[in-house]
C-alpha positions in Angstrom: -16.6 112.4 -44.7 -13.3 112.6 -42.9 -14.2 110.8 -40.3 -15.8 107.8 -43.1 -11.8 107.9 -44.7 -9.9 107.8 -40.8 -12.2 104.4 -40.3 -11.5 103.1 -43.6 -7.9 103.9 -43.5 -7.9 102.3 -39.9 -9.4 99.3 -41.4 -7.4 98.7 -44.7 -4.2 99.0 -42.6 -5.5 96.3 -39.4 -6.5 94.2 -42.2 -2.9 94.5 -43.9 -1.0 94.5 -41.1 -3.2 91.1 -39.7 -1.6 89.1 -42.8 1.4 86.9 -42.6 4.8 87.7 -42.0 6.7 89.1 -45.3 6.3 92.2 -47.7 2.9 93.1 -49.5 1.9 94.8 -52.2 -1.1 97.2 -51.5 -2.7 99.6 -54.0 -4.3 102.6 -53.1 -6.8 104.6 -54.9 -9.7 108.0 -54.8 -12.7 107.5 -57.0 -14.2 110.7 -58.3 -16.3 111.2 -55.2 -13.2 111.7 -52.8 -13.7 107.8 -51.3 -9.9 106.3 -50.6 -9.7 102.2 -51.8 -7.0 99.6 -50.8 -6.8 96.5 -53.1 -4.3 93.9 -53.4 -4.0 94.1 -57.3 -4.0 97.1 -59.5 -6.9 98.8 -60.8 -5.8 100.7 -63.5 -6.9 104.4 -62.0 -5.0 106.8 -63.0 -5.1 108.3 -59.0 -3.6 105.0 -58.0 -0.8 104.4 -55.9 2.1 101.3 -55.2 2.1 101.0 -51.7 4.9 98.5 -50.2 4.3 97.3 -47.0 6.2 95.3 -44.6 5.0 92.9 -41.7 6.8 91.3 -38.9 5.3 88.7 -36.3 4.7 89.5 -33.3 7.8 88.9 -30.5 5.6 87.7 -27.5 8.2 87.9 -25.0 8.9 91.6 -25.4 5.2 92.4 -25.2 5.6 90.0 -22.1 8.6 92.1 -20.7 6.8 95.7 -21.2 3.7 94.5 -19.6 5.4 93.5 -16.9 7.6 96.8 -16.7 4.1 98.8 -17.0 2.6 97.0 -14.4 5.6 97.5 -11.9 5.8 100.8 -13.0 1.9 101.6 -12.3 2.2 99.8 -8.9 5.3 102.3 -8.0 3.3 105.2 -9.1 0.3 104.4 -7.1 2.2 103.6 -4.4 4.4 107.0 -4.4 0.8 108.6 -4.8 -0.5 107.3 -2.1 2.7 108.2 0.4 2.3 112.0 0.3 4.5 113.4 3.0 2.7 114.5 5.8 4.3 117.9 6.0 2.3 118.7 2.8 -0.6 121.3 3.1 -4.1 120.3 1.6 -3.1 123.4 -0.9 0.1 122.1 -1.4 -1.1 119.1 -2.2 -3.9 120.4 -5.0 -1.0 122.3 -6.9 0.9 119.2 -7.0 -2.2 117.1 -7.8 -2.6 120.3 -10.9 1.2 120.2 -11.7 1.1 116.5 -12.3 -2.6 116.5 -14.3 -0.9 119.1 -16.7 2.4 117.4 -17.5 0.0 114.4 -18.2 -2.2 115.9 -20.3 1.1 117.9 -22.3 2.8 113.8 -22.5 -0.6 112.7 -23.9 -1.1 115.7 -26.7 2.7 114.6 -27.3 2.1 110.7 -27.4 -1.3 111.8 -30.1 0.9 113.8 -31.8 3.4 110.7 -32.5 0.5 108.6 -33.2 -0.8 111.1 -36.3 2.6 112.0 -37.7 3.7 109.9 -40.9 7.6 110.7 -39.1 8.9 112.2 -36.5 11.6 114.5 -36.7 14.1 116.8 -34.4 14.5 120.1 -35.3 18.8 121.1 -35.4 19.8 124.3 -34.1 20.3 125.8 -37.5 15.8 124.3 -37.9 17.0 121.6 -40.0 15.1 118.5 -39.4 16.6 115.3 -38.6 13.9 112.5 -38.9 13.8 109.3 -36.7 14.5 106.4 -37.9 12.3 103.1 -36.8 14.1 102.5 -33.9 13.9 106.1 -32.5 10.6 106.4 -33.0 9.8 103.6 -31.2 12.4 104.7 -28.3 10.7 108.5 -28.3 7.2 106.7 -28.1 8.3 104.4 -25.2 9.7 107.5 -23.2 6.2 109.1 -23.8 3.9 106.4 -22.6 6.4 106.4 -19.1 6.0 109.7 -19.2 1.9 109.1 -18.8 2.5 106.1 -16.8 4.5 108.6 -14.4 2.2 111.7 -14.6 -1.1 110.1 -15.5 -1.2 107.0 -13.2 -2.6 104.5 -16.2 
């Protein structure tokens, strides 16, 4: 059942998000059975919900100019991998190879994380929370996935 509302969910917001540029109204509603709906006009439930979406198109040149940075940046990585120094033991070498799997598996739990969290936060000294704004988020995501790049190789 959860899994039936991820994919729906998934859908509703490709097909929102696929629409022209400008802001969208988008209702959301749960029937008796549980089932989440999106429609463009109201329905009159009394679960529904206003949502207020906003869409931007696509800036094809900074895609263009981070595909190019990942590329360069997986070349450098496989090309640092390949150079071990020579001095290195073939145990040496494993614990490195173990060292860098884990960091890439902690940056991909981190980069999951990001990806299921309605907002991001940092936690204050004092455990106050201080949440991202766009612009952060996006920065805190970028260091993430060049984090993988780095550790991960892909």
């Amino acid at each position: 059942m959860k899994h039936h509302r991820l994919l729906l969910t998934i859908a509703a917001i490709t097909i929102i998000t696929s629409g022209g540029a400008g802001s969208s109204e988008i209702y959301k509603s749960i029937d008796a059975e549980g089932n989440v709906h999106y429609q463009d006009r109201p329905t009159g439930a009394q679960s529904e919900q206003r949502l207020d979406l906003d869409s931007r198109p696509t800036n094809n040149a900074a895609v263009q100019t981070q595909t190019r940075a990942r590329l360069k940046a997986e070349a450098a990585a496989k090309q640092v991998a390949s150079e071990a120094p020579p001095a290195m033991t073939k145990q040496e070498l494993r614990a490195e190879k173990e060292k860098r799997q884990q960091q890439c598996q902690t940056y991909r739990n981190q980069l999951d994380q990001f990806l299921r969290s309605r907002r991001l936060y940092r936690e204050g000294d004092d455990g106050d929370r201080t949440y991202l704004d766009e612009t952060e988020t996006l920065a805190a995501r970028e260091r993430v996935e060049g984090q993988i790049r780095e550790f991960c190789g892909a």
